[in-house]
N, C-alpha and C positions, 0 to 999 in steps of 0.2 A: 552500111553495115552488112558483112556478109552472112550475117545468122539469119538474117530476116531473105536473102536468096533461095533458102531451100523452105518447099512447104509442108515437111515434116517438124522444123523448126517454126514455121507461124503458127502451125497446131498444138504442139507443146507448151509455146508461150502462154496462147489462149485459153488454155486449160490450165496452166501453173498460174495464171491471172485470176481465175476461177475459184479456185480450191486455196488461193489467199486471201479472198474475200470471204467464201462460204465455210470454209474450215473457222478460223476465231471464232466468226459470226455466232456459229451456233455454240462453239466451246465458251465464250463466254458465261452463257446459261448453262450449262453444265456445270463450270467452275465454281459458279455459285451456288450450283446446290449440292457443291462435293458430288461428282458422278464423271470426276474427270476421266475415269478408264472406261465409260463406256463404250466410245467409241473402237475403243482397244476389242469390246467383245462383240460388238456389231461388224465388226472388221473380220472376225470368223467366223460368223453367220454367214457372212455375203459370200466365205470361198464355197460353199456348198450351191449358193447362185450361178456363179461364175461358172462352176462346173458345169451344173444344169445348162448353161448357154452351150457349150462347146456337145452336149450329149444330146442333145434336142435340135442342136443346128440353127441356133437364135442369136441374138445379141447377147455376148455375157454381160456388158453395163445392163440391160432392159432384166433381165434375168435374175441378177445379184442389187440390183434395187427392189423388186416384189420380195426377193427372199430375205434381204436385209430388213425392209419394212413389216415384213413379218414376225421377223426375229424380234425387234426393237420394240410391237408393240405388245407380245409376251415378255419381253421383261420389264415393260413398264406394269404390266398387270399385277405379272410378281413381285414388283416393288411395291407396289400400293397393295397392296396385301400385310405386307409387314411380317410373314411368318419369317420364324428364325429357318425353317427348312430351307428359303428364300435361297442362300446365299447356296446351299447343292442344286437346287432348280438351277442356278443362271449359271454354276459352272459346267453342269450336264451338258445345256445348252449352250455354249461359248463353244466347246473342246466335241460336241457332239457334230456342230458346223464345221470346225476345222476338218474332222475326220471325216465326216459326209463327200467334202471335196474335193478329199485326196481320194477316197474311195470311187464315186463316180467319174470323176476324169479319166480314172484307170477302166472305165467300162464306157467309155466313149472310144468311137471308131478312130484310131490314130492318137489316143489323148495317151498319155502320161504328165507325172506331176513337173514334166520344164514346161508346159503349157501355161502354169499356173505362176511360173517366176517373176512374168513382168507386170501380174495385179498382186503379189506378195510385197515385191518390192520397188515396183514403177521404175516404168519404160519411155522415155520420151520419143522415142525412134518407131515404135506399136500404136501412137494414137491417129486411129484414123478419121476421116471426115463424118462417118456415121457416130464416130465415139465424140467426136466435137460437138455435132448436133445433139447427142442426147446428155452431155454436161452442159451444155446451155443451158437446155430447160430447164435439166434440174437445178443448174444454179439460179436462176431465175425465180424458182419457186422455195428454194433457201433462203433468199435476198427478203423476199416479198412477208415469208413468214415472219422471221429472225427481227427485221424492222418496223414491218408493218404492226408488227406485233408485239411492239420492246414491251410498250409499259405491260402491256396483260401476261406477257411473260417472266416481265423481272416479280411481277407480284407476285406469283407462282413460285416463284424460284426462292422469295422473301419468306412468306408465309401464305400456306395451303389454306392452312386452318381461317385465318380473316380474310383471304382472298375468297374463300367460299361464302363466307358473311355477306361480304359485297353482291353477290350472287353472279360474279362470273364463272364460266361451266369449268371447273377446276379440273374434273375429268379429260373432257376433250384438249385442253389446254395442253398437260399431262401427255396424252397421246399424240397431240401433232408434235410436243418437242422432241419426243422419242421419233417420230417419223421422219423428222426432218434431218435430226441425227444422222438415221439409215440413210436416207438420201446424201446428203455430208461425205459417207463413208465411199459410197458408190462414183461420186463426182473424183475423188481424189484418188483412188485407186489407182488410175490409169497416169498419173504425175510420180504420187510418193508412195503408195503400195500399201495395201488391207495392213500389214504389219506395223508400219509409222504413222496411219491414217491421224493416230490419236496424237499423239505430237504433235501433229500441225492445230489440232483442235485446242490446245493446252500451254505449251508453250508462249508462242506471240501473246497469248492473255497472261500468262504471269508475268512478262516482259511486261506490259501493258503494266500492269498493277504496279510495277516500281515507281512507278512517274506519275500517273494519274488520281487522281482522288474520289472521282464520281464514277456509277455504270457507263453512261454513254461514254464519258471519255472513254476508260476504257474499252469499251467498243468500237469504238472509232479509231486507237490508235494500235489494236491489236489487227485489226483489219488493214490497217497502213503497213503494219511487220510483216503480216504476212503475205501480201503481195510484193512489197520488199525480197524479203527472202524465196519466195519461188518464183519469181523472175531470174533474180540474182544466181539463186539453185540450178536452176535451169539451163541459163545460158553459160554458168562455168562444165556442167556435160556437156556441152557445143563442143567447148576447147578443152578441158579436160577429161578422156575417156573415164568417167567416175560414172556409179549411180546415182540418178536424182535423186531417190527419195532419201537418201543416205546424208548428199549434199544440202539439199534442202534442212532438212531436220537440224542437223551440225549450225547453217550458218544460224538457223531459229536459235541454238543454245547458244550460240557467241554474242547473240543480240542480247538474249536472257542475260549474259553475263558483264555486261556493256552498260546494261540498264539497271543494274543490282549497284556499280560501283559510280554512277552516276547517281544514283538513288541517295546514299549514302550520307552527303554532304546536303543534297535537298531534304534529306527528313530533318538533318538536323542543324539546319537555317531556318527549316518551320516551325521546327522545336523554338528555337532563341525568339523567333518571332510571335510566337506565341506565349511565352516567359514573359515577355517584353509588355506587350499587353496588358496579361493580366497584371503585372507592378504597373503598369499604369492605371487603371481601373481599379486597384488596393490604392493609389495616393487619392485618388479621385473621392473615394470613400472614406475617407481618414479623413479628408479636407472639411468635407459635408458635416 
């Protein structure tokens, strides 16, 4: 295979392999607790990161993950607060990071905003060996969380209020999923781009939800989609001059749409099969 010849292309893969595992993973719990756009606003928190790297002359991944993780875990504060003001706090903040990072770019040495094109909307041709290295780990530490952590997370995600009964630290719980998020948002950037980050987060798990019945399934097979689709995203940029993060996203909603009309006849064979049932279990009692 001639994709696999150039090593701009191994590196691509390996991060599009990455960001289909770590993206559902954490959308998953998102989904569940209705908070599917956040990653949408963690996604412009981090361009105010990204810039800081290019104005400080640092890593913009190293950079746009502390300022994503920062972001993510003021709005997890301001969510657990509950004030109705809430929802102006987290737009300030969303729209306040957008504009930070057009601003600052333009005050960095040689920056302007085409700097910021290929973590808006991901570059597979820009990911270097230093950007491989530091989406490893964090995806390693998305992995580690997201699973290691199912049950104390879905209970979280279930209910607060009796998951605090139980006496797990609901707070910190709380904070590392918004953390991990941030982290989520920074790994994928450099594939599908801060602006679709939440797509991949979202997507493959309502795909996922057609078909499956239980959390981990669903987890497990939103995670199959989406390394599915950003492979598949990926290496169609090889041979077709397109955008990844563009292609990626698209093939994620042809699978959505795939799995909605496959879903269709399965809900309602479960339907019949469950009718079924219970007329049996009514003769059963009639009998008695």
């Amino acid at each position: 295979m001639d994709i696999l010849d150039y090593a701009f292309m191994q590196r691509a893969l390996i991060a599009a392999a990455l960001v289909g595992v770590t993206a559902p993973a954490i959308g998953t719990y998102l989904v569940q607790r209705r908070q599917a756009v956040m990653g949408d606003g963690i996604g412009h928190v981090a361009m105010t990161g990204v810039a800081l790297g290019f104005l400080l002359n640092t890593s913009p991944v190293w950079m746009a993950t502390l300022v994503a993780v920062i972001g993510a875990v003021g709005m997890e504060l301001i969510r657990s607060r509950g004030r109705t003001s809430g929802d102006i706090a987290l737009a300030m903040l969303f729209y306040g990071g957008l504009a930070g990072g057009v601003m600052i770019i333009n005050l960095a040495p040689g920056g302007s905003t085409a700097n910021l094109s290929s973590y808006l909307f991901g570059s597979i041709t820009t990911v270097s060996a230093e950007d491989i290295t530091a989406v490893v780990i964090l995806a390693l530490f998305v992995v580690a969380v997201t699973i290691g952590l199912r049950r104390q997370l879905f209970a979280v995600c279930q209910d607060e209020e009796f998951t605090r009964v139980t006496g797990l630290p609901v707070r910190f719980l709380n904070l590392l999923m918004a953390v991990t998020a941030a982290v989520t948002v920074t790994v994928a950037m450099r594939i599908v781009g801060l602006l679709l980050v939440s797509a991949m987060m979202v997507i493959p798990v309502a795909a996922a939800q057609r078909v499956t019945r239980g959390f981990t399934a669903t987890l497990t097979v939103s995670m199959v989609i989406g390394v599915l689709v950003s492979l598949s995203g990926t290496a169609t940029t090889y041979y077709i001059d397109v955008p990844s993060g563009a292609t990626i996203v698209l093939l994620a909603i042809a699978v959505f749409m795939v799995m909605t009309a496959v879903s269709t006849p399965l809900a309602r064979s479960r339907a019949r099969a469950a009718r079924a049932a219970e007329e049996v279990c009514t003769r059963d009692d009639v009998k008695v």
